[in-house]
VONUDO-296588 format. One record per residue (C-alpha): residue number from 1; residue in one letter; z, x, y. Coordinates in steps of 0.05 Angstrom, whole numbers, plus 5000, padded with zeros to 4 digits. Example, Ala and Ser with C-alpha at 12.3 -4.5 7.8 and 13.67 -1.06 7.14 Angstrom:
residues 2
nr:1 rest:a zz:5156 xx:5246 yy:4910
nr:2 rest:s zz:5143 xx:5273 yy:4979
***
This chain:
residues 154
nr:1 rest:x zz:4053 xx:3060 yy:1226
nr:2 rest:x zz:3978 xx:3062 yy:1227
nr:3 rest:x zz:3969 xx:3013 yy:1165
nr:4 rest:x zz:4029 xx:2967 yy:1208
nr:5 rest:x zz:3979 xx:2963 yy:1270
nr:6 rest:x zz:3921 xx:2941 yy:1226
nr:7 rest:x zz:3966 xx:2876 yy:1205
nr:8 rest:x zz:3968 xx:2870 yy:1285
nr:9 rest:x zz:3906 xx:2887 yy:1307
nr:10 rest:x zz:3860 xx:2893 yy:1245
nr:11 rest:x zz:3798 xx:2906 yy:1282
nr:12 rest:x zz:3822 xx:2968 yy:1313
nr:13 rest:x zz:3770 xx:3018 yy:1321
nr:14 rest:x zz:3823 xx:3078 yy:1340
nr:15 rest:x zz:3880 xx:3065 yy:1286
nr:16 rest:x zz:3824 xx:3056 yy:1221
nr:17 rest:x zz:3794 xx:3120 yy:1253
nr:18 rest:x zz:3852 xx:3155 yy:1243
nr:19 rest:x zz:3866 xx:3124 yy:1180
nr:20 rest:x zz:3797 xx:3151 yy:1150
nr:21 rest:x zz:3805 xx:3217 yy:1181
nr:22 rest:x zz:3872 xx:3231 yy:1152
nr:23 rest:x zz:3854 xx:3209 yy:1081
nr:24 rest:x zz:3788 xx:3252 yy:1092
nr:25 rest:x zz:3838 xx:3305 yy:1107
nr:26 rest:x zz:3868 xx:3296 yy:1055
nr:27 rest:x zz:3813 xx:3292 yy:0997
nr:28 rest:x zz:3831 xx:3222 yy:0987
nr:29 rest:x zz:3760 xx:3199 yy:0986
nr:30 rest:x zz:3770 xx:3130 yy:0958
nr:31 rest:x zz:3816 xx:3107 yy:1001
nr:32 rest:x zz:3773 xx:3135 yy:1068
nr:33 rest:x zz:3708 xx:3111 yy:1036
nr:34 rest:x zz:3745 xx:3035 yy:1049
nr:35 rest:x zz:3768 xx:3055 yy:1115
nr:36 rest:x zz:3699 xx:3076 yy:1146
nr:37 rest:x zz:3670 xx:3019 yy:1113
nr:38 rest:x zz:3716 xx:2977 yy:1151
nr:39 rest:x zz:3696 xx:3013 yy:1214
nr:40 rest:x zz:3626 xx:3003 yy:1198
nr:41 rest:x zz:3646 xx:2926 yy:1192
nr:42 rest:x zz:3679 xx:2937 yy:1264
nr:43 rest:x zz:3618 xx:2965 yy:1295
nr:44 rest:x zz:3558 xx:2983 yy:1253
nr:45 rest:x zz:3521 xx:3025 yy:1311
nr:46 rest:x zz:3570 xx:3082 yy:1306
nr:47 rest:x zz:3535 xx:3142 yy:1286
nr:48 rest:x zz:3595 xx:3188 yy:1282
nr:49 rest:x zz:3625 xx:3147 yy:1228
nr:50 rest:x zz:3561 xx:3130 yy:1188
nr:51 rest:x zz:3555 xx:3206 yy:1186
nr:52 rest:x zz:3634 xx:3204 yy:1164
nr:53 rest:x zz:3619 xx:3157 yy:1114
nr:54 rest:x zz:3558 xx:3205 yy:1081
nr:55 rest:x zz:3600 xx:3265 yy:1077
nr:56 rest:x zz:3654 xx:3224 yy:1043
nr:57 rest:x zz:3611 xx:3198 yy:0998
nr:58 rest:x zz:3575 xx:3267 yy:0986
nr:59 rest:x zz:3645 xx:3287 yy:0957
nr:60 rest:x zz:3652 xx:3229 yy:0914
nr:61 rest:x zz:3580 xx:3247 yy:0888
nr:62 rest:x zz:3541 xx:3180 yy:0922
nr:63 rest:x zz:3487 xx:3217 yy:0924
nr:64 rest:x zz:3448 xx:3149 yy:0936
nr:65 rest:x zz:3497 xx:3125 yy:0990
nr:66 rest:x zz:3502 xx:3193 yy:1023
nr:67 rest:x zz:3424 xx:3191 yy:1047
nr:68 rest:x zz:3421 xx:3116 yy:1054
nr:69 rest:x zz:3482 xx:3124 yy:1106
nr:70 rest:x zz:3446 xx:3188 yy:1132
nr:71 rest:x zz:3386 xx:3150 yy:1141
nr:72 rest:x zz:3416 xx:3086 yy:1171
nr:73 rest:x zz:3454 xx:3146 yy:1226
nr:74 rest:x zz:3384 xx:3169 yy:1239
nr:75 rest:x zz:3353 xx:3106 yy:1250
nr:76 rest:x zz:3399 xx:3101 yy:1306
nr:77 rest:x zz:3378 xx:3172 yy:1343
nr:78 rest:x zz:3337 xx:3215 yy:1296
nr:79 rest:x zz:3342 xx:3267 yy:1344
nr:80 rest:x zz:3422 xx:3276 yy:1337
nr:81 rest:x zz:3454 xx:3342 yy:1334
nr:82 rest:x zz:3500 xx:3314 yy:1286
nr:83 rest:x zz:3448 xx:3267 yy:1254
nr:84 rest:x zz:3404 xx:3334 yy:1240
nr:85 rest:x zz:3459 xx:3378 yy:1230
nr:86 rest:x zz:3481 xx:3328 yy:1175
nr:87 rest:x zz:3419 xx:3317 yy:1145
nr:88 rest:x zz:3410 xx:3396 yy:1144
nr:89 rest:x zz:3468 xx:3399 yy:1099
nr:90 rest:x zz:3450 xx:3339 yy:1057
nr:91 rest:x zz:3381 xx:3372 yy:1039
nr:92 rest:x zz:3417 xx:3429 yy:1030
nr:93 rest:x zz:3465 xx:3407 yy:0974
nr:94 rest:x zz:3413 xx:3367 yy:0936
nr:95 rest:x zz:3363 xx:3428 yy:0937
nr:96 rest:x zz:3314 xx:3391 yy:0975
nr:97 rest:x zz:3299 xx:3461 yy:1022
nr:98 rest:x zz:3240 xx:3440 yy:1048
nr:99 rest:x zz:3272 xx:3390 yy:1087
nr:100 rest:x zz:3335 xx:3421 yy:1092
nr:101 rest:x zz:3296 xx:3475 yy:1126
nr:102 rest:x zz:3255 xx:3431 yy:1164
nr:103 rest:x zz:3325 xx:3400 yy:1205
nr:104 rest:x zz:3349 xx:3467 yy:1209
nr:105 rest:x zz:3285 xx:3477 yy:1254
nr:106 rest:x zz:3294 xx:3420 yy:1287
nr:107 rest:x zz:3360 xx:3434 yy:1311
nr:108 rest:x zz:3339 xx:3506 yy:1330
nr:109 rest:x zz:3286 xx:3474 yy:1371
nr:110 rest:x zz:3334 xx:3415 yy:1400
nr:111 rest:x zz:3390 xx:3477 yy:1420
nr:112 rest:x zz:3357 xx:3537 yy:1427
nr:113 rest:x zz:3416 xx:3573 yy:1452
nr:114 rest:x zz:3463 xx:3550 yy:1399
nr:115 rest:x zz:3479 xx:3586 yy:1341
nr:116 rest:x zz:3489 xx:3515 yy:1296
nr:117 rest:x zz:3420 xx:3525 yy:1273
nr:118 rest:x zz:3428 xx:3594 yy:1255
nr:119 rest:x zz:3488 xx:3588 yy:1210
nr:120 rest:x zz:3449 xx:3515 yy:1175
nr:121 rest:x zz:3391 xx:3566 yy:1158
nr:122 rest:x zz:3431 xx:3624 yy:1130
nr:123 rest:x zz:3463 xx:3565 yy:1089
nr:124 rest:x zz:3403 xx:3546 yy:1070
nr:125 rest:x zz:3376 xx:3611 yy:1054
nr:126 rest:x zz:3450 xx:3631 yy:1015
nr:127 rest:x zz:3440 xx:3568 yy:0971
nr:128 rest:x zz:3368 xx:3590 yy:0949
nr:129 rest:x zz:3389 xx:3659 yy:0938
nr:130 rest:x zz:3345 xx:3694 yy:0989
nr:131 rest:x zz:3401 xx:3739 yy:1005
nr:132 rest:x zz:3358 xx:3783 yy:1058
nr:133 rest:x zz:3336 xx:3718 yy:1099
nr:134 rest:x zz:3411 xx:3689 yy:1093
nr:135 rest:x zz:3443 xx:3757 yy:1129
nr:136 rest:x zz:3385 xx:3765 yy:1179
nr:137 rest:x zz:3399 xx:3686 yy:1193
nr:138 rest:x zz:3479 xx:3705 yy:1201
nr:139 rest:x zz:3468 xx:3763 yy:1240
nr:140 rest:x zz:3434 xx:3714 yy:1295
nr:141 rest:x zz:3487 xx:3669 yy:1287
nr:142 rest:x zz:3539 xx:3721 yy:1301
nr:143 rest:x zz:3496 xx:3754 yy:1359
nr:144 rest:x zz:3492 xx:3687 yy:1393
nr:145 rest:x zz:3565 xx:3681 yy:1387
nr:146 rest:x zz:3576 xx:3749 yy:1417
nr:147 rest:x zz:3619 xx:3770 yy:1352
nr:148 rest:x zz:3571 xx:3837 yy:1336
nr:149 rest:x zz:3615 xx:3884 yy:1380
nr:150 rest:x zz:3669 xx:3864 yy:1340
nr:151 rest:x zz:3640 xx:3882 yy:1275
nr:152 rest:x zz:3605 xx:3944 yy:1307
nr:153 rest:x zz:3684 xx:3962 yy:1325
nr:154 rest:x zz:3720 xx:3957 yy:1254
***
């Protein structure tokens, strides 16, 4: 039905939205890597779907594409919770933990009451083995998400 309202209205923001998201639910990464390009091609400002794009090009293993997207989202508002959050992750997966841990900061300083930042860092701190510093990290996370009682209770 989707694909039929593209031959309609093939500029459609909402239906090749969809489209993307359901083939990214679907680990169909080719096909949603066309879709978001086409969104892209619809409006190239969008930072939700350059961020989109990255992750789906992340899993085909673009690891090229993946920052140059990230970069292109962050151009647009560097100071993003989902810019930094992705880029976090990005840094992350390529072992680049100095700036992995450096947007993990960031976002701790941008949300101070969140635990996003929290969880990116024991993430961070998981992937480089640093066991100790990856619990401590979680245990914030979990505090600021009022979920210690309930492990306190079990």
């Amino acid at each position: 039905m989707l694909k039929k309202a593209l031959t309609l209205y093939p500029d459609s923001k909402e239906a090749l939205q969809m489209i993307a998201d359901i083939y990214t639910e679907n680990e169909e990464y080719n096909s949603a890597e066309n879709y978001y390009e086409r969104l892209l091609e619809v409006d190239n400002n969008d930072i939700e779907v350059k961020i989109n794009l990255a992750k789906v090009y992340l899993h085909l293993d673009k690891l090229d594409k993946t920052k140059e997207m990230l970069m292109k989202a962050s151009s647009i508002d560097d100071n993003s919770t989902e810019v930094l959050t992705a880029m976090a992750g990005y840094y992350t997966y390529t072992q680049d933990f100095d700036n992995a841990k450096n947007y993990c900061n960031r976002i701790i300083q941008k949300l101070p009451k969140s635990p996003l930042g929290y969880r990116k860092l024991a993430q961070l701190y998981e992937a480089t083995g640093e066991n100790h510093l990856s619990h401590f990290n979680y245990g914030i996370y979990h505090e600021m998400k009022n979920e210690i009682e309930k492990f306190l209770n079990l």
